[in-house]
C-alpha positions as CSV (number, residue, x, y, z in Angstrom):
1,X,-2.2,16.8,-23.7
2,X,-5.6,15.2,-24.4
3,X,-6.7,14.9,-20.9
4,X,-5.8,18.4,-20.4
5,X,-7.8,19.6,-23.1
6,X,-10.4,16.9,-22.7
7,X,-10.9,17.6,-18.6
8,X,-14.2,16.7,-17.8
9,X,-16.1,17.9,-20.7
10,X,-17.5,14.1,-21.2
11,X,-18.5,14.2,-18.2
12,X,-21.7,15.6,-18.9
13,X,-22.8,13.4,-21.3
14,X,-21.5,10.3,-19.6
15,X,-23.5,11.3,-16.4
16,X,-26.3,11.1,-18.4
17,X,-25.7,7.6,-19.5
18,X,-24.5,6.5,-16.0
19,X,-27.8,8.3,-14.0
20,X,-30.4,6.6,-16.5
21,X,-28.8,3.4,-16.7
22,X,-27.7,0.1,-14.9
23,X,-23.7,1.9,-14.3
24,X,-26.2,4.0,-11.3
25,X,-25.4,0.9,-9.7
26,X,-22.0,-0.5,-10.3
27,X,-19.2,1.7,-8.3
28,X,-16.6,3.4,-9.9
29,X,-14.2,0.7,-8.4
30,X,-16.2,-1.8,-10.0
31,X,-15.6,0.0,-13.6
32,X,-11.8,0.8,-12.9
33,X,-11.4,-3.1,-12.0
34,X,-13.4,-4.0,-15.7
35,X,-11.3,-1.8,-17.8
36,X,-8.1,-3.7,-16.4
37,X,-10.3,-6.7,-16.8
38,X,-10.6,-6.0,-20.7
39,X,-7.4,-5.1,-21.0
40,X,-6.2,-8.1,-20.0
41,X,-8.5,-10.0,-22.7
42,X,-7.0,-8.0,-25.2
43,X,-3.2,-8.8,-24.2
44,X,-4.0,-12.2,-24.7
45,X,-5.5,-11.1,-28.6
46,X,-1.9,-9.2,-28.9
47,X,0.3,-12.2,-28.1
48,X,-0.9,-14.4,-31.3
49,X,-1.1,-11.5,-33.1
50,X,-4.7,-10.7,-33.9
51,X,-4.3,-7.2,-33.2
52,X,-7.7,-5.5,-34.6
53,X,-9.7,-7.6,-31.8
54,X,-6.6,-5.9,-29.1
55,X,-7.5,-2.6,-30.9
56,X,-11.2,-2.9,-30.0
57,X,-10.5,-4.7,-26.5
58,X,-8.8,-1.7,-25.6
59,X,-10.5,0.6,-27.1
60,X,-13.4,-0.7,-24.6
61,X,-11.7,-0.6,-21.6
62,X,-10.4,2.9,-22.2
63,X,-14.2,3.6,-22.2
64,X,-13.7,2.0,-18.8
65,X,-11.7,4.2,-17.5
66,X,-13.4,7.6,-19.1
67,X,-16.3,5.7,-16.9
68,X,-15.0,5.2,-13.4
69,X,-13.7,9.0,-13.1
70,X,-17.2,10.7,-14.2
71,X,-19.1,7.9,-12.8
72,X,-17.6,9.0,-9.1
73,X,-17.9,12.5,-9.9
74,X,-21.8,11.9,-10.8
75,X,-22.5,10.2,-7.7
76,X,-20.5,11.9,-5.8
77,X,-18.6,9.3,-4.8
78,X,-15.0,10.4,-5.3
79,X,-12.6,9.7,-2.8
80,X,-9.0,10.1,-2.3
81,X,-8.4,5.8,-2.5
82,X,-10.1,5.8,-5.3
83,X,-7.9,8.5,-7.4
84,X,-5.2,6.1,-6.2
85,X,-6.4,2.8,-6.8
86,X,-7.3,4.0,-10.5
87,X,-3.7,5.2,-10.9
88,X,-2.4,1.8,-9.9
89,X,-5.0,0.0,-12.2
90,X,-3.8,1.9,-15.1
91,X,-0.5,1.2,-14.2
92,X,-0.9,-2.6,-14.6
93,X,-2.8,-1.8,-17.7
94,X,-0.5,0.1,-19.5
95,X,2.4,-2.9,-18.6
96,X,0.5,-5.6,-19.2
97,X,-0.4,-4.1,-22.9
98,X,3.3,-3.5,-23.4
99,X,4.5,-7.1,-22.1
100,X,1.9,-8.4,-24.4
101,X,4.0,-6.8,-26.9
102,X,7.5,-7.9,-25.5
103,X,6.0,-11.7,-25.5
104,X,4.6,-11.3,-29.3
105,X,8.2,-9.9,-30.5
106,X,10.8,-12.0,-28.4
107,X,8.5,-15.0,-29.8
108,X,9.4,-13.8,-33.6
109,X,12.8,-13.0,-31.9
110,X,12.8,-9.3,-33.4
111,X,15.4,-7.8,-30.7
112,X,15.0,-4.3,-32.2
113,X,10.9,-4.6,-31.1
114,X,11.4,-5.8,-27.8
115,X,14.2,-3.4,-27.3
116,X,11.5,-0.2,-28.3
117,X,8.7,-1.9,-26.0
118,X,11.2,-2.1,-23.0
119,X,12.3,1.4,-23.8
120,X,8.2,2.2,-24.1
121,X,7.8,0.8,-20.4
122,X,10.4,2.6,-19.1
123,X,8.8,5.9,-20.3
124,X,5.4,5.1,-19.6
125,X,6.1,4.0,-16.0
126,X,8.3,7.3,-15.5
127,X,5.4,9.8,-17.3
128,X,3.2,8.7,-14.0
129,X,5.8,8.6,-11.6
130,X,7.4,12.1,-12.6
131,X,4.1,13.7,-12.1
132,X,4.0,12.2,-8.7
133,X,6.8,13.2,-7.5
134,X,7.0,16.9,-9.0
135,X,3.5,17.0,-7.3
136,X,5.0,16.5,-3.5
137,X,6.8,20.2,-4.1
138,X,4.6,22.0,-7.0
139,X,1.4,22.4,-7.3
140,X,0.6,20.4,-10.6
141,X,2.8,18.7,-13.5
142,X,0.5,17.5,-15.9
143,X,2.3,18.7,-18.9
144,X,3.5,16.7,-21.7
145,X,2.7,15.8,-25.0
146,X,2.7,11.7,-24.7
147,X,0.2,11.5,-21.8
148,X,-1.8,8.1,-20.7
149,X,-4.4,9.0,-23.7
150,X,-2.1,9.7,-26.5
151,X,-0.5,6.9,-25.7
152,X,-3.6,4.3,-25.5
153,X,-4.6,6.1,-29.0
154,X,-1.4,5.1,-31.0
155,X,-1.2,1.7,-29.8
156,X,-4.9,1.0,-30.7
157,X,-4.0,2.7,-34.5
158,X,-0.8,1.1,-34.5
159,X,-2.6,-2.3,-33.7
160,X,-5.8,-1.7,-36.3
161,X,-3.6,-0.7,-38.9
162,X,-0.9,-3.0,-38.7
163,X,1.6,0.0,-37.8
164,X,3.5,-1.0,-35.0
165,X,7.0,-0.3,-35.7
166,X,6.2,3.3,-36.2
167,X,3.9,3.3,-33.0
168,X,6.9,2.1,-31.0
169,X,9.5,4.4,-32.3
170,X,7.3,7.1,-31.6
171,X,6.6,5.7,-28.5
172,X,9.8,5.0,-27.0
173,X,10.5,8.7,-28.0
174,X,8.5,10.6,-27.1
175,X,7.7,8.9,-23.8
176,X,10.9,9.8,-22.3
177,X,10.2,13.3,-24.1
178,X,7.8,14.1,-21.7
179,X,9.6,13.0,-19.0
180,X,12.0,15.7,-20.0
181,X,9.2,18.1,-20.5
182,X,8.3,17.7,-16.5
183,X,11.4,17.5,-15.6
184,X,12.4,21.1,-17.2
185,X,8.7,22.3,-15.7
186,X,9.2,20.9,-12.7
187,X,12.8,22.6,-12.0
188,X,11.5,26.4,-13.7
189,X,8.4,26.2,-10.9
190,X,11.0,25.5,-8.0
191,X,13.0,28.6,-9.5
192,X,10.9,31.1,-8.8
C-alpha cells in the first residue's frame, strides 16, 4: 500500500544525498547487506526487552533499504541479482525481527504471543511469496493493504510504545488478509 503510493518519489531526494556524499561509493549491495546488519542489532535489543532501542535499530535499517533501491537506480547500477538478493535480505529480516519476538515471549512463556508471532511469520513469508508466484502468470500483484512497509511501521510503534499485543493481533490478521487479497486478484486477472 505504502510502497505503491510511495514508488520512487524519495528517490529524488535520496539521490541527492547519495550523489554528494560517501554512499557514491558504497554499492547498493553493500547497503542491502547493512540494513540486515542493523536489523540484526536490534533483534538482539528485542530479546531482553528494550524495545525503543529495536524501534530505532530498525527504524535505521529500513532507511537501509529505502537506500539500496534508489542508490542503484542513481547510479544506474540496477540489476536483475540485485532485485533478488534484496528480496532475500528482507526476507531474513523480517524473520529474524519476528523470531526475536518468539524468543522474548516463549522466555515469559506467554503461548498466546508466540502463537500470533508464528501466525505473523506465516503471513509475512506468504505476502512475498504470493506475489512471486502470481507474477509467473500476471503481470503484477502488488496489492494488499499489509505490505513489507506497513508492516516494519507497526512493529517499530508497537515496540516505542509498548503496544505489542495489539501490533500482533493486527498483524497476524491482516497478514494473511492480504494474502487473500492476491489471491482473489490474482484468480480475477487469469479470468479474463
Amino acid at each position: 500500500m505504502l510502497s505503491e503510493k510511495l514508488g520512487h518519489r524519495l528517490d529524488s531526494p535520496l539521490s541527492r544525498l547519495i550523489k554528494r556524499g560517501p554512499l557514491a561509493k558504497i554499492s547498493p549491495t553493500a547497503l542491502t547487506l547493512t540494513g540486515l546488519l542493523v536489523n540484526l542489532i536490534a533483534t538482539g535489543f528485542i530479546i531482553p526487552g528494550w524495545w525503543k532501542t529495536a524501534a530505532i535499530l530498525i527504524l535505521v535499517a529500513g532507511l537501509f533499504d529505502m537506500l539500496d533501491g534508489a542508490s542503484a537506480r542513481t547510479m544506474n547500477k540496477t540489476s536483475l541479482f540485485g532485485g533478488f538478493i534484496d528480496s532475500v535480505v528482507d526476507r531474513y529480516s523480517d524473520m529474524a525481527i519476528l523470531l526475536a519476538f518468539i524468543i522474548y515471549y516463549s522466555m515469559h512463556t506467554d503461548i498466546f504471543m508466540v502463537s500470533l508471532c508464528a501466525v505473523t511469520c506465516v503471513g509475512c513469508v506468504l505476502i512475498p511469496y504470493t506475489r512471486a508466484r502470481a507474477e509467473t502468470i500476471i503481470p503484477i500483484c502488488n496489492i494488499g493493504i499489509m505490505e513489507r512497509a506497513e508492516r516494519i511501521l507497526l512493529i517499530v510503534a508497537g515496540c516505542y510504545f509498548d503496544l505489542m499485543k495489539p501490533v500482533f493481533l493486527a498483524l497476524a490478521i491482516l497478514t494473511h488478509v492480504t494474502v487473500l487479497q492476491r489471491i482473489y486478484y490474482t484468480w480475477k486477472q487469469t479470468q479474463k
